[in-house]
C-alpha positions in Angstrom: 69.8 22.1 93.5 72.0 22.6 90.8 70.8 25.4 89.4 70.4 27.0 92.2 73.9 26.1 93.5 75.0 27.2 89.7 73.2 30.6 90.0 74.8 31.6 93.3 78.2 31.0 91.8 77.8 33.4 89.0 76.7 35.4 91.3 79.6 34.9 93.1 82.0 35.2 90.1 80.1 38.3 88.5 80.2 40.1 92.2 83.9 38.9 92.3 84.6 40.7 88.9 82.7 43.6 89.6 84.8 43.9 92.8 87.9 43.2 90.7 86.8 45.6 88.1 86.3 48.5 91.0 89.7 48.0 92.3 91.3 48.1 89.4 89.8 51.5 88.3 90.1 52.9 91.7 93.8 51.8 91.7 93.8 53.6 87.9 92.0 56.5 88.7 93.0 57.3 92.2 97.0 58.5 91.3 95.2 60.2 88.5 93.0 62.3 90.8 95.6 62.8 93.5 97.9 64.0 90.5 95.4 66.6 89.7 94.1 67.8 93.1 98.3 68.5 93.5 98.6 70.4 90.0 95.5 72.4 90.9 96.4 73.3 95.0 100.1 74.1 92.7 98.6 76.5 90.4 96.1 78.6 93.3 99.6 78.6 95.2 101.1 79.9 91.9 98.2 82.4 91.1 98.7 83.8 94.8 101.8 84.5 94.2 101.7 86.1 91.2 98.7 88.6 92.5 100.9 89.1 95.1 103.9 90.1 92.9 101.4 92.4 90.5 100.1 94.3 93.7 104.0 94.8 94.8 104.3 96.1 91.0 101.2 98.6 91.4 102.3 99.8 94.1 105.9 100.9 93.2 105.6 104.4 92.7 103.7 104.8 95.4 107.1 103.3 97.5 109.0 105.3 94.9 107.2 108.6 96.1 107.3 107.6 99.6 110.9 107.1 99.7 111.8 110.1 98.0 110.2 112.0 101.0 112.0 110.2 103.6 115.5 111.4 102.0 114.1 114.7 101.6 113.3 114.2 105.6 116.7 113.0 106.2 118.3 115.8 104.6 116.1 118.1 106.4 117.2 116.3 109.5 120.8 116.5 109.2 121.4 113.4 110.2 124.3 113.7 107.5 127.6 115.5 107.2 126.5 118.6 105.4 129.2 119.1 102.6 129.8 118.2 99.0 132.7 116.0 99.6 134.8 113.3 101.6 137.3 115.9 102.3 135.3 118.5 102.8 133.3 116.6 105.6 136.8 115.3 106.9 137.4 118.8 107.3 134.1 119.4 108.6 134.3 116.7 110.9 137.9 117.4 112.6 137.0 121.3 113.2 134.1 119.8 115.2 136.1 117.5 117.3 138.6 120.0 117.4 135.9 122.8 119.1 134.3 119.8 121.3 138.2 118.7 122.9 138.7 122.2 123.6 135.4 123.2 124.7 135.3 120.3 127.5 138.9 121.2 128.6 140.8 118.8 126.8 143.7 118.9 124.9 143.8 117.6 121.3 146.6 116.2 119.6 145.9 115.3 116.3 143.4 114.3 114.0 143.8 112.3 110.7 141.4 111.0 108.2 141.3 107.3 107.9 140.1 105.9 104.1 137.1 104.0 104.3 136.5 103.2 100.9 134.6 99.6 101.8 132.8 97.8 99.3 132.7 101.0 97.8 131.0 102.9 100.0 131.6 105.9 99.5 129.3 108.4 102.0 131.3 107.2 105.4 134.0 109.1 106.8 136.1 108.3 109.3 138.9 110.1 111.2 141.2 109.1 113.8 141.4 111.5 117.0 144.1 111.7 120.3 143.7 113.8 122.4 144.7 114.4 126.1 142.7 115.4 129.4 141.4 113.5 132.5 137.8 111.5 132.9 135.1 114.7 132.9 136.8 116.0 129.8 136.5 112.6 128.1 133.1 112.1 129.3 132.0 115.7 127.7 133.7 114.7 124.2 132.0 111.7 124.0 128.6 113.0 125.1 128.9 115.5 122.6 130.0 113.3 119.5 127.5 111.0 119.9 124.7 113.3 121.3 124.0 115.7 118.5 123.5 115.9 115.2 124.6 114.8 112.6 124.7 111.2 113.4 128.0 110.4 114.9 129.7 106.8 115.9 132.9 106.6 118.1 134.7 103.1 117.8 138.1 101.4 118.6 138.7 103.7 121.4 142.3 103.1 123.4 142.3 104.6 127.0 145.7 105.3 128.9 146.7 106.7 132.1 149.3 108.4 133.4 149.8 109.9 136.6 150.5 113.6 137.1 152.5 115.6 139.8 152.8 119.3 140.0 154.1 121.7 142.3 156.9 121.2 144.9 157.2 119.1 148.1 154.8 120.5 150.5 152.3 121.8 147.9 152.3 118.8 145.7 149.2 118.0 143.6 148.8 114.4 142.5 146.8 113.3 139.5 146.5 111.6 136.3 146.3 112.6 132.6 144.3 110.4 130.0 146.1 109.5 126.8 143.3 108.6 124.7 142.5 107.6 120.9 139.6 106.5 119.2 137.7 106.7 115.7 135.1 109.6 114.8 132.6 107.9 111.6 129.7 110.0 110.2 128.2 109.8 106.9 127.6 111.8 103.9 123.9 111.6 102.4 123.7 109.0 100.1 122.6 109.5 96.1 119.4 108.8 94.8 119.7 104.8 94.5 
């Protein structure tokens, strides 16, 4: 019984080791595999990446090309101030308001060019407007500067009103007048950036 007893032991102990043994390498081997199933899922991520950067790369002058056409198309457009210059589309731009007051029966005051050199932008052009006439009138102008082309924005507009009387006693006409200011800004084409 004592070899039997004996045997089952070591086969205890050697099943024990073995265990022991297993563990051990599976606590060796398993950071080791986990390390490397990271640095490969790191470098597929990376080689993605890459391919995707190389295809952006190919296909530069394609986007080069493509662009180019859509500032010919632009131009063609005139969605710009035509005109070589920030004064000369300041001019451009207050001769337009000018014919736009008068043509929806307002009465213009003055215009003035603001400078908007901004972060150094310099294809916008702004000019400050006041100009005189009741609602329609101001209605029309606006329609029209921000109807056509080129592209126009009016900002910061300032609305007053006064009220009007003409005539004498019995045929006395009641009414009001508009005082009103605001900011004209189109934009010159930009250069080939």
């Amino acid at each position: 019984m004592n070899l039997r007893t004996g045997k089952s032991k070591c086969v205890l102990l050697l099943g024990g080791m073995s265990l022991f043994i297993l563990l051990l390498l599976a606590m060796i081997i398993w950071p080791w595999w986990s390390k490397i199933q990271f640095y490969d899922a790191a470098a597929a991520q990376s080689a993605d990446r890459i391919g995707r950067y190389q295809r952006l790369l190919d296909s530069r002058p394609q986007l080069g090309k493509r662009l180019k056409t859509l500032r010919q198309d632009l131009g063609k457009r005139k969605y710009f101030i035509a005109a070589e210059n920030q004064e000369l589309a300041a001019a451009e731009l207050q001769n337009r308001v000018k014919k736009i007051v008068t043509g929806a029966g307002g009465k213009l005051i003055s215009t003035q060019k603001i400078d908007t050199d901004r972060d150094g932008d310099k294809r916008e052009i702004e000019i400050k407007v006041r100009m005189k006439g009741d609602v329609v009138a101001l209605s029309k102008v606006l329609h029209e500067l921000e109807g056509q082309l080129p592209v126009l924005m009016v900002q910061d507009i300032s609305i007053r009103s006064r009220r009007t009387v003409k005539g004498r006693r019995q045929n006395r006409v009641e009414g009001y007048e508009l005082d009103v200011s605001f900011g004209v800004v189109g934009y010159l084409p930009g250069g080939g950036k």
